[in-house]
SEDREN-766013 format. One record per residue: x, y, z of N, C-alpha, C in turn; residue in one letter. Coordinates in steps of 0.2 Angstrom, whole numbers, padded with zeros to 4 digits, always signed. Atoms other than C-alpha are relative to their C-alpha. Example, Ala and Ser with C-alpha at 12.3 -4.5 7.8 and 13.67 -1.06 7.14 Angstrom:
2
+0004-0006+0000+0062-0022+0039+0004+0006+0000A;-0004-0006-0001+0068-0005+0036-0004+0005+0003S;
//
This chain:
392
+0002-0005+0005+0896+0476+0298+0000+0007+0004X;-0002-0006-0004+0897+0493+0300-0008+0005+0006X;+0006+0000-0003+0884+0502+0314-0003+0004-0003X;+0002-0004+0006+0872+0509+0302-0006+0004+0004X;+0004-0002-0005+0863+0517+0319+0003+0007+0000X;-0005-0004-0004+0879+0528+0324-0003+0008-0003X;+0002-0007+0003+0872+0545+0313-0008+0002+0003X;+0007-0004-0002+0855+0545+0319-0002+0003+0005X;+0003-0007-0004+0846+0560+0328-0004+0000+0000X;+0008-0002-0003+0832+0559+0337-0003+0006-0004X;+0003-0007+0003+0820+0573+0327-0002+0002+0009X;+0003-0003-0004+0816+0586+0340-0008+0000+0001X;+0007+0000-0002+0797+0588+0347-0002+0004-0004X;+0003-0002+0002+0793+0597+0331-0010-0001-0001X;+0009+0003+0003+0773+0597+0324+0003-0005-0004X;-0002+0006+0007+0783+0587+0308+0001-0004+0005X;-0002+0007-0004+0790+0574+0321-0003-0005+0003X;+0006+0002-0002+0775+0572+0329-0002-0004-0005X;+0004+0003+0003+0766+0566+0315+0004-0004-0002X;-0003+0006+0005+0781+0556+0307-0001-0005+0006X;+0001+0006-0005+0779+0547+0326-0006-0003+0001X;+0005+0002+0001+0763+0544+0323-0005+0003+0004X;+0004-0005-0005+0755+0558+0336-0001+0006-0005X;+0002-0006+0001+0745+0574+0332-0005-0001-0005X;+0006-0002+0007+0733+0581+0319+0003+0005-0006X;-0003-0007+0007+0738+0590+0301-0009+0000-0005X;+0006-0002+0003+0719+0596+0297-0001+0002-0007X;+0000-0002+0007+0726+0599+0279+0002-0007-0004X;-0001+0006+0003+0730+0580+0277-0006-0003-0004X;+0006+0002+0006+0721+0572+0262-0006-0004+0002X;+0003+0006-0004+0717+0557+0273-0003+0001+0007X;+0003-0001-0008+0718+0563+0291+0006-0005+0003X;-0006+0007-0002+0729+0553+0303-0003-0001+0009X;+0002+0003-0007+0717+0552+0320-0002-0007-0001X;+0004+0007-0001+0712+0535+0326-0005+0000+0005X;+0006+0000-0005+0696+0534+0334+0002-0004+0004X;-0001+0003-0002+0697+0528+0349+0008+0002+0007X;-0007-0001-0006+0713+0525+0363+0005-0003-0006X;-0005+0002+0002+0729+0522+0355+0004-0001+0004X;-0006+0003-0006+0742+0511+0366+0004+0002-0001X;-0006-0007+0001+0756+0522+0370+0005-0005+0001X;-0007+0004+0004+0772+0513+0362+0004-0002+0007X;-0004+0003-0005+0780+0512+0380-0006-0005+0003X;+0003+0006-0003+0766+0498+0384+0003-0006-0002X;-0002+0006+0000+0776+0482+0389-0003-0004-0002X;+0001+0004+0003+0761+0473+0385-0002-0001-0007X;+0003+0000+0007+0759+0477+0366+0002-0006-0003X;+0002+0008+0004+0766+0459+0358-0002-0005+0006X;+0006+0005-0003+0753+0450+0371-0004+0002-0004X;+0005+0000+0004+0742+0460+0366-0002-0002-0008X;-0001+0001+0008+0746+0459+0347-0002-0009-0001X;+0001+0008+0000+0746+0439+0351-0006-0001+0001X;+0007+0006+0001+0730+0436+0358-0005+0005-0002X;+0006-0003+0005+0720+0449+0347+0000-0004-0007X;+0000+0006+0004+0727+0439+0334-0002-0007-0001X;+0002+0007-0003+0723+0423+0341-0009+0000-0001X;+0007-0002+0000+0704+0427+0344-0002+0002-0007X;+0002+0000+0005+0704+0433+0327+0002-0007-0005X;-0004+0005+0003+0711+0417+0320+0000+0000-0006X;+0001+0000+0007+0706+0413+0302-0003+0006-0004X;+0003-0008+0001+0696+0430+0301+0004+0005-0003X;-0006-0004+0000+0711+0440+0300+0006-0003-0006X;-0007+0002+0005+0725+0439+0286+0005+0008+0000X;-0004-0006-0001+0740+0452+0291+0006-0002-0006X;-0005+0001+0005+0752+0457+0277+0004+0005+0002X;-0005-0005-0003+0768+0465+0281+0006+0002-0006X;-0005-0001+0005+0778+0473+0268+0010+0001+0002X;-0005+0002+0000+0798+0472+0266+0002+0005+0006X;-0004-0005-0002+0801+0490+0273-0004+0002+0008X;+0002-0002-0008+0789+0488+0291+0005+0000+0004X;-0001+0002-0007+0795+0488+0307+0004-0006+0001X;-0002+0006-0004+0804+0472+0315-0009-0001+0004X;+0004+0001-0004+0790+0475+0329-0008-0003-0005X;+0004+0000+0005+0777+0474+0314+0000-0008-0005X;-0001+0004+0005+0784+0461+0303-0002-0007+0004X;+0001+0004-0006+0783+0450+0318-0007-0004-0002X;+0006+0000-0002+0765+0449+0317-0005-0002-0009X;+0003+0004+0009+0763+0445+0296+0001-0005+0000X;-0002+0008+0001+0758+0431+0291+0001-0002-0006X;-0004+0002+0007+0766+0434+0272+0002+0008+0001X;-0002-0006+0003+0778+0447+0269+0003+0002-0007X;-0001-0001+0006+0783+0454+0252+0000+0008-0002X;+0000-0009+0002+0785+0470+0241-0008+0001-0002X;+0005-0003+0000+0769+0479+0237-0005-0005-0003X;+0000+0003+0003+0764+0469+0221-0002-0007+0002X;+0001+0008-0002+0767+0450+0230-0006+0000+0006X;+0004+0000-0006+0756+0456+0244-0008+0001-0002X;+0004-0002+0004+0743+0463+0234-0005-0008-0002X;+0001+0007+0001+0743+0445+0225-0003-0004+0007X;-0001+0005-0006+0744+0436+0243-0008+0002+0002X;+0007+0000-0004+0727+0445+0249-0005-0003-0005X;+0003+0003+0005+0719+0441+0232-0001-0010+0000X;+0002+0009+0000+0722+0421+0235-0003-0002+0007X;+0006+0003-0007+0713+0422+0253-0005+0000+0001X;+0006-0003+0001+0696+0425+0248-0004-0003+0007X;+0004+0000-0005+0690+0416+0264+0000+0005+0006X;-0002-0004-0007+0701+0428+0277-0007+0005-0001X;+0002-0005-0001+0688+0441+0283+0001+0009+0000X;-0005-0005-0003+0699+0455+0288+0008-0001-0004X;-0008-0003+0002+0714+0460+0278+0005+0005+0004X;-0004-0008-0003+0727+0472+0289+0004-0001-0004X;-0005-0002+0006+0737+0478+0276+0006+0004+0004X;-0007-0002-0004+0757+0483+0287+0004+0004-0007X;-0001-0004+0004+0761+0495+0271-0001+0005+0001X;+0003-0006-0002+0754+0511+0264-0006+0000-0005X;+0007+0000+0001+0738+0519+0257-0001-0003-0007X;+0002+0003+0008+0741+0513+0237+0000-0007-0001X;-0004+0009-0002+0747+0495+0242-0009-0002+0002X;+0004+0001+0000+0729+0494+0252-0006+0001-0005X;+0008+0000+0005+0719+0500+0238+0001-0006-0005X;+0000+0007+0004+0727+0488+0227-0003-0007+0004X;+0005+0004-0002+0722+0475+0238-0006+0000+0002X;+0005-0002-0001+0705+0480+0240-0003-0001-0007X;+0001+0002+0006+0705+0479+0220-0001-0007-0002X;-0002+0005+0002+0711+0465+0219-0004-0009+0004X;+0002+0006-0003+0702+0454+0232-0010+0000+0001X;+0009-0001-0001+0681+0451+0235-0001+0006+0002X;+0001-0008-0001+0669+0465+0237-0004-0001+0008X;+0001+0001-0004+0664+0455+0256+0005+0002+0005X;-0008-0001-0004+0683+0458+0261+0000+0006+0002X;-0003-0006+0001+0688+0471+0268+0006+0001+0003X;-0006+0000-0001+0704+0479+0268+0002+0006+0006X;+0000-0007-0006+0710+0492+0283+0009-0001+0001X;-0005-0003+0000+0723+0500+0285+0003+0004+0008X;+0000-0002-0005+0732+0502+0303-0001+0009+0002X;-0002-0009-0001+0737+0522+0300-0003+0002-0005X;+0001-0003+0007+0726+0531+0288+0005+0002-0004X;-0005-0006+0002+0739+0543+0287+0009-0004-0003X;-0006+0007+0002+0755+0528+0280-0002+0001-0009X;+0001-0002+0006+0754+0537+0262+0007-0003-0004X;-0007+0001+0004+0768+0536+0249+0002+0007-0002X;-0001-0004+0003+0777+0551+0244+0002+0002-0008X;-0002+0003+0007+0780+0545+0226-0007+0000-0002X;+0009-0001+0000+0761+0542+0225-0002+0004+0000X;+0003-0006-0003+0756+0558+0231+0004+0004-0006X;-0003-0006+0006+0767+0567+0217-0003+0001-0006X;+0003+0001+0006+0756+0561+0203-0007+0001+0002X;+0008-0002+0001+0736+0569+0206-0001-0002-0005X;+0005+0000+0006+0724+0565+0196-0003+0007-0004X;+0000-0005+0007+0720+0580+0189+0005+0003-0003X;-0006-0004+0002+0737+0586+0187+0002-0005-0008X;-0002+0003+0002+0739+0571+0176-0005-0001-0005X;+0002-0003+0003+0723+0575+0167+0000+0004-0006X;-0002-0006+0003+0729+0591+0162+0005-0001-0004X;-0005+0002+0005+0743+0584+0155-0001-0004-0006X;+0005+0005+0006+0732+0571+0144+0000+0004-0006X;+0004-0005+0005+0723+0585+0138+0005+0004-0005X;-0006-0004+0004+0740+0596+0132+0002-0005-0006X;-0003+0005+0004+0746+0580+0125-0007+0000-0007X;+0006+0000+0005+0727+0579+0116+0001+0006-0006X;+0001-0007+0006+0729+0597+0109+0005-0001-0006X;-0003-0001+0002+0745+0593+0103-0001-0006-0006X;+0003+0006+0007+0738+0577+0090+0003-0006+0005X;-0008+0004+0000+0751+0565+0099-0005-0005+0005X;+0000+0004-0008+0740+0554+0113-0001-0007-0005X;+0000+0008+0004+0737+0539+0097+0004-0002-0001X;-0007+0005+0001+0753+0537+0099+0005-0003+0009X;-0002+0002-0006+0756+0536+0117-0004-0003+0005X;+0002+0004-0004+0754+0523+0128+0001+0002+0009X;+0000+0000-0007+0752+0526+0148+0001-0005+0003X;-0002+0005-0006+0761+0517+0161+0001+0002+0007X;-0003+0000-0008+0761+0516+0179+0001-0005+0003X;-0003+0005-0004+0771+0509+0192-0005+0001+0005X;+0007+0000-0006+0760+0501+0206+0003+0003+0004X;+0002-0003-0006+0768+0512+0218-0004+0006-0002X;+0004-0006+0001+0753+0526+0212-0008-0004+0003X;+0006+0002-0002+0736+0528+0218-0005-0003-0006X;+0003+0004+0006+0722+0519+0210-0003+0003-0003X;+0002-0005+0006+0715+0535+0204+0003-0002-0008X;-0005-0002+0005+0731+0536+0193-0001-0008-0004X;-0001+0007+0004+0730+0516+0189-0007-0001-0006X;+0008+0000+0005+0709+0519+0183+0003+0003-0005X;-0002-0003+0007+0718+0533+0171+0002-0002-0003X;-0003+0007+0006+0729+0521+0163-0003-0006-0003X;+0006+0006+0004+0716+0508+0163-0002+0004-0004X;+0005-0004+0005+0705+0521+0153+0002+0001-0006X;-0006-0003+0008+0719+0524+0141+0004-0004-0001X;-0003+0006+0004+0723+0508+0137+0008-0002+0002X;-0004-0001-0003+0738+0507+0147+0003-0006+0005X;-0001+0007-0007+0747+0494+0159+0003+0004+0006X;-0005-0002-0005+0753+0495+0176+0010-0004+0001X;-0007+0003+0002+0773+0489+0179+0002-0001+0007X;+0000+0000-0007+0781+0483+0194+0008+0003+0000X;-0006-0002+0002+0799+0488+0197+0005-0007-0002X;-0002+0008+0002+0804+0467+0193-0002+0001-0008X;+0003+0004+0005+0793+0466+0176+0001+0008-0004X;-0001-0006+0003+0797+0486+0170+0001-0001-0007X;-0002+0001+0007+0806+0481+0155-0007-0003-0004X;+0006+0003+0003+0793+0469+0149-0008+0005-0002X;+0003-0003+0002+0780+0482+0151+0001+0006-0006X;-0002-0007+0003+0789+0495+0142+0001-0004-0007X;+0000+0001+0005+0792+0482+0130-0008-0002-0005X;+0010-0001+0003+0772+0479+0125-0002+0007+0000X;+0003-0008+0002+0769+0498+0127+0004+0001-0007X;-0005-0003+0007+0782+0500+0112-0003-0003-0005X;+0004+0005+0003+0772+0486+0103-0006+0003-0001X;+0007-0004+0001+0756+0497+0104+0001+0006-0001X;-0002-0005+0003+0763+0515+0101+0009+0002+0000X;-0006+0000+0001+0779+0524+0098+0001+0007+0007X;+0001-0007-0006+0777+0536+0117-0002-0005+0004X;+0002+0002-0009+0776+0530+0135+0001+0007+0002X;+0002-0008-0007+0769+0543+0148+0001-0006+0006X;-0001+0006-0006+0778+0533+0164-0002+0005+0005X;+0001+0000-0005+0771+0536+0180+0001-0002+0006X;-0003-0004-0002+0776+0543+0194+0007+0000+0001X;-0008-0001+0000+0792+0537+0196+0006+0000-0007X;-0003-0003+0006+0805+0546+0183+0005-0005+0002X;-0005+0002+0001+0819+0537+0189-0001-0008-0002X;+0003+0008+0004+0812+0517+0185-0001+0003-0005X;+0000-0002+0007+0806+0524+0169+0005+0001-0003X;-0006-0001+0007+0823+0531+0162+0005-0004+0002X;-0006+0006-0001+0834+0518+0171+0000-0007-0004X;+0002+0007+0004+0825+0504+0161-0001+0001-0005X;+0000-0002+0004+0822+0513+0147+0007+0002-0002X;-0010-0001-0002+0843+0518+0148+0004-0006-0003X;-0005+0006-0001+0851+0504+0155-0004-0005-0003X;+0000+0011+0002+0839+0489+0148-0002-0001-0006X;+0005+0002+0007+0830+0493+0132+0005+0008-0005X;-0005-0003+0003+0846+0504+0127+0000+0007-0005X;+0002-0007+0003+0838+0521+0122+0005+0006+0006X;-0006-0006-0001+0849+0538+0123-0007+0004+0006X;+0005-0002-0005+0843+0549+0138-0003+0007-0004X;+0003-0007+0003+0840+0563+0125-0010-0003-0003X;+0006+0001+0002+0825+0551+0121-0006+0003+0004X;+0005+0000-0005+0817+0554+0137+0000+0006+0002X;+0001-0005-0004+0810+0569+0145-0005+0001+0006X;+0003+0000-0009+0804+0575+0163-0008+0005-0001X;+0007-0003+0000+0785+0582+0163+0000+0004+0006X;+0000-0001-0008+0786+0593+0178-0010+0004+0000X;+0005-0004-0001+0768+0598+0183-0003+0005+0001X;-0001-0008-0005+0770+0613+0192+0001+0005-0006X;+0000-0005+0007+0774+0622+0176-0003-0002-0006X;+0006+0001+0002+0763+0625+0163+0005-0003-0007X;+0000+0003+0005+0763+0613+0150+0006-0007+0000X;-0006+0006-0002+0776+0600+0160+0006+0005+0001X;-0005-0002+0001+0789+0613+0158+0002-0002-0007X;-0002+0000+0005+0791+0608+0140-0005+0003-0005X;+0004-0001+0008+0788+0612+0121-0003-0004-0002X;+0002+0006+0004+0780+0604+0109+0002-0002-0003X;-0004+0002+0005+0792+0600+0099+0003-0006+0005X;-0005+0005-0005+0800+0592+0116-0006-0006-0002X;+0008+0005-0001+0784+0581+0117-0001-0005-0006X;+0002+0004+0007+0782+0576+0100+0006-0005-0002X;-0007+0004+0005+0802+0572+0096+0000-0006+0004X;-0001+0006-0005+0799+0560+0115+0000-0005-0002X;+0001+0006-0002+0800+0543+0118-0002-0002+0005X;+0003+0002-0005+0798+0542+0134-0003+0007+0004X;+0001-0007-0004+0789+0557+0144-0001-0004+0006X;+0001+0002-0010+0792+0554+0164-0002+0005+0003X;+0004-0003-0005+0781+0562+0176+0007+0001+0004X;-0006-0001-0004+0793+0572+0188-0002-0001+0008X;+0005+0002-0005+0788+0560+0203+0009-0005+0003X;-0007+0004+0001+0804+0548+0214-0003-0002+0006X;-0002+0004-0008+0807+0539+0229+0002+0003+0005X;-0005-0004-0005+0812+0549+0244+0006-0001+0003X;-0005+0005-0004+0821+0535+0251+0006-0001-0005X;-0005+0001+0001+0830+0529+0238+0001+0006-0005X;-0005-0006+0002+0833+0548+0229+0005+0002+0003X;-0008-0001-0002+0845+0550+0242+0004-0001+0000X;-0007+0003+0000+0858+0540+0238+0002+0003-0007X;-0003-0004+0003+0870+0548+0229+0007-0003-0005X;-0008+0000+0004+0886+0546+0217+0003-0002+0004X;-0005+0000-0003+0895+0551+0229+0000-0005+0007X;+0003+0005-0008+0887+0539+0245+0003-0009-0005X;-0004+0002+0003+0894+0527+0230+0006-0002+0000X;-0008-0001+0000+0912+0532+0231+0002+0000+0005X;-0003-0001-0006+0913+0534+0247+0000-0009+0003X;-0002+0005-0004+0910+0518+0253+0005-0008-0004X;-0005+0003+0002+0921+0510+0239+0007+0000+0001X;-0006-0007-0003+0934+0522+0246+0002-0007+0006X;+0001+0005-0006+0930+0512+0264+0000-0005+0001X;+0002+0007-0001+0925+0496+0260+0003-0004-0006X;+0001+0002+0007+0935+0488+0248+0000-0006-0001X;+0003+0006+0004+0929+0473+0234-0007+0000+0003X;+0008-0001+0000+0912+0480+0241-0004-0001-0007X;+0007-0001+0009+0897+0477+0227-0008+0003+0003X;+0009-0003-0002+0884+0489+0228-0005+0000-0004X;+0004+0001+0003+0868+0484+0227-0005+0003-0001X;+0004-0004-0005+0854+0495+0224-0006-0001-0005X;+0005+0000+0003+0836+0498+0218-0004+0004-0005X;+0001-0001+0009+0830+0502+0199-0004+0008+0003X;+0004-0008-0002+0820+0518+0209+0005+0004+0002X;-0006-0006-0002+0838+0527+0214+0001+0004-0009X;-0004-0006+0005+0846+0542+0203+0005-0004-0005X;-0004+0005+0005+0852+0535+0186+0007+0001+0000X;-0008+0002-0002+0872+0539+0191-0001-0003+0004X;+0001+0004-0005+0868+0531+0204-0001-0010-0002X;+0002+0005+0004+0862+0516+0195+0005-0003-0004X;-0005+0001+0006+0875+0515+0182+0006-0001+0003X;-0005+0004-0005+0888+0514+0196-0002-0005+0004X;+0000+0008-0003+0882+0499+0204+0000-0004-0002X;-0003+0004+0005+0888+0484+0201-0006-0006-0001X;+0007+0005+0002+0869+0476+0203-0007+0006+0003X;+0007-0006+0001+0851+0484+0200-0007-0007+0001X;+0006+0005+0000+0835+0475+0206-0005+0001+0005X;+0005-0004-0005+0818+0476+0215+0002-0004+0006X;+0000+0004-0007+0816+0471+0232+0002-0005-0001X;+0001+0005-0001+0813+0453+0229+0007-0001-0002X;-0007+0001+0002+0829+0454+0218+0006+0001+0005X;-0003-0001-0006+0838+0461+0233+0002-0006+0003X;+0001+0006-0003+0835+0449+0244+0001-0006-0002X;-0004+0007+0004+0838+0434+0232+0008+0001-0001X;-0008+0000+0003+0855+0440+0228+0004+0002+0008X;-0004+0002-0004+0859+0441+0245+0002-0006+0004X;+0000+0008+0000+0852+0424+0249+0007-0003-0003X;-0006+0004+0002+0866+0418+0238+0004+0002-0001X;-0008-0005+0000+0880+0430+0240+0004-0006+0004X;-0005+0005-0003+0895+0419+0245+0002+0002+0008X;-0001-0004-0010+0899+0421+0266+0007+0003-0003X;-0006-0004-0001+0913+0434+0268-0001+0006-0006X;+0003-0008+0005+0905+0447+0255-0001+0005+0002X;+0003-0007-0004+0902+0463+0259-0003+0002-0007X;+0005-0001+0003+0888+0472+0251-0002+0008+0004X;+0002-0005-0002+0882+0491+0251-0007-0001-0003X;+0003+0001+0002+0865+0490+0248-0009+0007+0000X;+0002-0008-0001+0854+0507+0242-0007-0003-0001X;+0009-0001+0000+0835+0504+0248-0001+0000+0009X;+0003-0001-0008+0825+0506+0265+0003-0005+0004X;-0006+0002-0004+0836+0504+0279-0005-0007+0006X;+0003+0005-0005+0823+0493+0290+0000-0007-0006X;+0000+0007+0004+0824+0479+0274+0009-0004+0002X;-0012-0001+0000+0845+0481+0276+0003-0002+0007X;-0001+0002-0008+0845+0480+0295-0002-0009-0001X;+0002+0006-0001+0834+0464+0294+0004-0006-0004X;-0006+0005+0007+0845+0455+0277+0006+0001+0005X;-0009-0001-0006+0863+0462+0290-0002-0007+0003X;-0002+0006-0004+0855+0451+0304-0001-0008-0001X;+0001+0007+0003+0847+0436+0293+0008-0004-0003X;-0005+0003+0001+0867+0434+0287+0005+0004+0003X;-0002-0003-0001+0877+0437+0297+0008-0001+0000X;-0007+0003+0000+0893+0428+0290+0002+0003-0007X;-0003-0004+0004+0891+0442+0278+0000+0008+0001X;+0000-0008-0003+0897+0461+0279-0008+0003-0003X;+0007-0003+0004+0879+0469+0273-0001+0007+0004X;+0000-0004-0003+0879+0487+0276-0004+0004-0005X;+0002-0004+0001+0869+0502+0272+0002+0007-0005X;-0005-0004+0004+0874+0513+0256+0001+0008+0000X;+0002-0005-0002+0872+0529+0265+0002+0001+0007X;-0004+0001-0008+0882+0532+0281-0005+0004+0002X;+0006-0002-0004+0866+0543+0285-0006-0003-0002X;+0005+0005+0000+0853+0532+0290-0008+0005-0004X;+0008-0002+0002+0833+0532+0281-0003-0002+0001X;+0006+0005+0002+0819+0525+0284-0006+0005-0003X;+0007-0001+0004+0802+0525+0274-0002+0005+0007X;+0004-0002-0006+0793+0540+0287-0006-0004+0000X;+0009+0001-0001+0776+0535+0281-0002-0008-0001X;-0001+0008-0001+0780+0517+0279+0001-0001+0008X;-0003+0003-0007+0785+0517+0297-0007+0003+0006X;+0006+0000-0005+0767+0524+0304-0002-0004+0002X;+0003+0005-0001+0762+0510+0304+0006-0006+0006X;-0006+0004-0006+0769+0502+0321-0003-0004+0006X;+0006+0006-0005+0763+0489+0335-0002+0007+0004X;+0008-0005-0004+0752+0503+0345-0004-0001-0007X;+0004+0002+0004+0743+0504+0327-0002-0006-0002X;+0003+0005-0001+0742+0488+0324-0003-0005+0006X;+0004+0002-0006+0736+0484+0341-0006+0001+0002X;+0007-0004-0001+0723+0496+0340-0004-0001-0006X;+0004+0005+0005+0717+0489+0323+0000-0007+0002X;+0002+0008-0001+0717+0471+0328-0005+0001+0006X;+0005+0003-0003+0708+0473+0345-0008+0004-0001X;+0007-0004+0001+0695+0485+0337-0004-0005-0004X;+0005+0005+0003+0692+0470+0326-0003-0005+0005X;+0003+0004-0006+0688+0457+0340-0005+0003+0003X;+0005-0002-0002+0679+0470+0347-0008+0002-0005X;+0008+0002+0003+0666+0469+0334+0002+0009-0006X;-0001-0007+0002+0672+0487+0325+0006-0001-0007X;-0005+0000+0005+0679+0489+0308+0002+0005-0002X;-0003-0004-0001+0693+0502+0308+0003+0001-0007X;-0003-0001+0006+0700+0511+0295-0001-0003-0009X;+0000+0004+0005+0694+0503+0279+0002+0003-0003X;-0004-0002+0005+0701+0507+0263-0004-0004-0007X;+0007-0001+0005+0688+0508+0250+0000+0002-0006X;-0001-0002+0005+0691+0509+0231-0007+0001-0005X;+0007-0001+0003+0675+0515+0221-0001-0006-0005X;+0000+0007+0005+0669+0502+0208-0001+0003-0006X;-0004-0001+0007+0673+0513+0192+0007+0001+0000X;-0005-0001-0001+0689+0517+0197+0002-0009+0001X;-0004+0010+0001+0694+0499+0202-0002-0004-0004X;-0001+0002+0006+0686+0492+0187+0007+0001-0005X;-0007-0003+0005+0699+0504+0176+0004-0003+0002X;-0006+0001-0002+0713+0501+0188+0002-0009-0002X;-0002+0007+0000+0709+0482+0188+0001-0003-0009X;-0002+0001+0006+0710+0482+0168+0006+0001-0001X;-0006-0003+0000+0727+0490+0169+0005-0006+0003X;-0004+0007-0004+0733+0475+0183+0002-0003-0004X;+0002+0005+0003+0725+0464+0173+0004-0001-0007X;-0007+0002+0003+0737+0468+0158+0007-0001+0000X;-0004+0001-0002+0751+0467+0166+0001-0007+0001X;+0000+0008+0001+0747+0450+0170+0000-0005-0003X;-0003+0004+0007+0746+0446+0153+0005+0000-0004X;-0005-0001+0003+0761+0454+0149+0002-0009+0000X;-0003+0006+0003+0773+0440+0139+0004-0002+0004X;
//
């Protein structure tokens, strides 16, 4: 396979680099990113001892979830991994584990904090392991937007949806308002039940899953749908925009998978040929529309499962899930659909010093970082799940 290492460059000792390495303070962070305490410096040789016999000592107490886009060093150390949603599920069916470490970010943990008893608790190695797709949609910004839509007569006809990468603020908003949440697997299905109850969806925050599935899978023109931009009053649109919508998409994306491009595309068809690019329903809809397969995570990973040996595959999502599918097959080409490499930054906070220092804080009798949903917010949010669940 090709070395999909070869372009990377160490970031300089900026303040940004720092914190994407998991050192420093940004006093303007929502969360914060100290950890009380000593943090084991990433050159300690015995961090997976240590990680072994904290978890050991913790035995059944502990339940460690590791999402698709950790670490190696990380994933090592779950004891289910999965995309956000399946993890979420997985904490909710261990009602005896004491201790949840959630190897994610901060909206993943609030779901499973929702989602699991109010005895559990869930913690989070790195406070500061956010989403930047999450973080785009505020709650009051998304309020404000309500309220515009209110003035304009039009919210008894629009249904809200958000995908569960959003905070659980934004998931109690759409529980409020009669709303479901959607995963990037079950999108269409929800889109299909919100059309069933009005003739408007307000998708959340991700713009790109909203008009890729409402495009390519339930066969509406892109003139249907329009971008809600926050930052300008009123979204940046009319009312007339508003009212003629079908879909209004909050102007919110994926970091990771926005970057891949048309042309990251072209080039490696150029490169690699009888390649099939595979990528994820949260890239840029040319982006999308040129691949020759679209699907969440779990889709990913099943479709390479049963790729036939001697396939090559470009494959557009988080490069730590792409490394690990490379070496689980390696009797097929599977490379990276971006000849410059990505990973998740704030997914990757989370690293064995972190989870070192949350597991032996819990042995040590201290419970770090918990991740705490208030109980009218998690009620809404959990109404909003909860349709989902029922979707058909």
């Amino acid at each position: 396979m090709a070395d999909v290492t070869s372009t990377w460059t160490e970031p300089s000792n900026t303040p940004l680099s720092l914190l994407l390495l998991g050192k420093g303070t940004d006093p303007a962070s929502e969360r914060g990113v100290d950890c009380p305490g000593d943090l084991p410096a990433p050159s300690d040789p015995d961090l997976v001892a240590r990680a072994t016999a904290a978890k050991a000592a913790l035995g059944d107490r502990v339940f460690v979830l590791g999402h698709h886009y950790q670490r190696d060093e990380v994933i090592q150390f779950a004891d289910v991994t999965g995309d956000s949603f399946k993890l979420a599920q997985q904490a909710a069916a261990r009602p005896d584990a004491e201790f949840i470490v959630f190897c994610g970010v901060h909206f993943m943990a609030e779901s499973a904090d929702i989602l699991t008893k109010p005895d559990q608790k869930v913690i989070l190695p790195d406070l500061a392991a956010g989403c930047s797709m999450a973080d785009m949609a505020v709650l009051g910004q998304v309020e404000t937007a309500w309220e515009h839509f209110q003035d304009l007569g039009i919210t008894d006809q629009i249904v809200p949806v958000t995908y569960m990468n959003s905070s659980a603020d934004i998931k109690g908003f759409v529980g409020r308002n009669k709303g479901v949440v959607c995963t990037s697997s079950n999108a269409k299905r929800a889109l299909d039940w919100s059309f069933e109850q009005g003739s408007k969806v307000f998708f959340l925050p991700d713009q790109h899953l909203g008009r890729n599935t409402a495009v390519l899978e339930m066969g509406f023109d892109l003139d249907d749908c329009v971008l809600y931009d926050p930052h300008k009053p009123h979204g940046g649109l009319t009312g007339e925009q508003l009212t003629d919508a079908r879909m209004i998409l909050w102007r919110g994306h994926c970091s990771v998978h926005g970057r891949f491009t048309l042309d990251s595309v072209r080039e490696v068809r150029e490169r690699v040929p009888g390649v099939n690019v595979l990528v994820h329903p949260e890239c840029r809809h040319d982006v999308v529309k040129a691949a020759d397969y679209v699907g969440s995570t779990e889709y990913i990973i099943k479709a390479l499962d049963a790729a036939p040996s001697g396939s090559a595959w470009a494959v557009g999502t988080e490069l730590n899930l792409v490394r690990r599918l490379a070496l689980a097959h390696p009797d097929k080409q599977i490379m990276f659909l971006d000849r410059t490499v990505c990973y998740c930054s704030t997914m990757n906070r989370i690293d064995l010093p972190h989870l070192v220092w949350a597991l032996e804080e819990l042995v040590a009798g201290r419970v770090p970082n918990v991740i705490t949903v208030d109980e009218k917010t998690a009620h809404e949010a959990r109404v909003a799940l909860d349709q989902m669940l029922a979707l058909p």
